[in-house]
N, C-alpha and C positions, 0 to 999 in steps of 0.2 A: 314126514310133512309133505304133504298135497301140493299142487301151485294154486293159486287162489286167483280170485279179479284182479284184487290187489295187495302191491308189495312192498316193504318198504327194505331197500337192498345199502347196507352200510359197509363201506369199504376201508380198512384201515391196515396202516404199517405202524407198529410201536417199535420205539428204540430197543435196540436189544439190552439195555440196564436195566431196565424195568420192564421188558417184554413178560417175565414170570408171573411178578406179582401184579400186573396190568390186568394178565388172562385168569388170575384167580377173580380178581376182583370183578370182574366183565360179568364171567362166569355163577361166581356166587350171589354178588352182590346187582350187577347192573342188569342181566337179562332178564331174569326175576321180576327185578321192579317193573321194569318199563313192561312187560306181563299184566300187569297189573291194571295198566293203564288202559280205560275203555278203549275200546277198539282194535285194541291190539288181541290176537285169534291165538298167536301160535310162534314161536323166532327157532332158528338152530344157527349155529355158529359152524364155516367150517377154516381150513387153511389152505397157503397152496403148501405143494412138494418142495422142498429145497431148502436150504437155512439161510441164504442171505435175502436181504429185503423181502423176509416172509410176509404174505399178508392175507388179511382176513376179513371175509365175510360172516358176517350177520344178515340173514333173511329171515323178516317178519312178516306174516300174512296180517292184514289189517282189512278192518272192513272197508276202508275209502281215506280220501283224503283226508276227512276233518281228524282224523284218528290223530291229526300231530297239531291239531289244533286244539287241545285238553289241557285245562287245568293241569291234570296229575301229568303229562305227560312235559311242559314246561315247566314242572318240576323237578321232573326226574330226569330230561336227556344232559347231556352232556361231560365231559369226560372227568372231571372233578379236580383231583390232585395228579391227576394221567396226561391233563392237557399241556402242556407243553412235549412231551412227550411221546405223542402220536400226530399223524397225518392222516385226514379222511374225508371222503366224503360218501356222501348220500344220496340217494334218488327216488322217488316211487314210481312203479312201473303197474302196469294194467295190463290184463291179457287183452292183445289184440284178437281180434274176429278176422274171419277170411273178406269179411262188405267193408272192413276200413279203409280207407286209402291211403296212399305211404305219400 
């Protein structure tokens, strides 16, 4: 996976009871879909090192913003029967150029 203009970067800790079948389901079931969802290019999941408070990214290249503004896509985010269960958040980030200004 390339870096792209834009990104949409999901950060998440599951409890460790249900950390297994959280990451089957992410996995088979949730990354998939939201693939699906116009705008969305491309996602890989990875984790850190360590076993306590492991957590995980998910990085999607998307075309731009409106990508989370879709029909199918406020269909499909959210954690489902996982939510109580997890901690996260989200962000979309843009490749900066060297002319922006900080």
């Amino acid at each position: 996976m390339g870096l792209d203009e834009w990104l949409l970067v999901v950060d998440v800790v599951a409890a460790p009871q249900t950390e297994d079948e959280w990451n089957r389901w992410y996995d088979e079931v949730h990354v998939p879909e939201i693939l699906e969802c116009p705008g969305f290019l491309e996602g890989a999941r990875y984790v850190s090192d360590g076993s306590e408070d492991r957590r995980y990214l998910t990085i999607y290249k998307i075309s731009g913003p409106d990508a989370l503004d879709s029909r199918e896509f406020a269909q499909k985010r959210g954690w489902r029967q996982f939510a109580p269960h997890v901690t996260w958040t989200s962000r979309i980030y843009h490749k900066r150029t060297g002319s922006q200004s900080t």
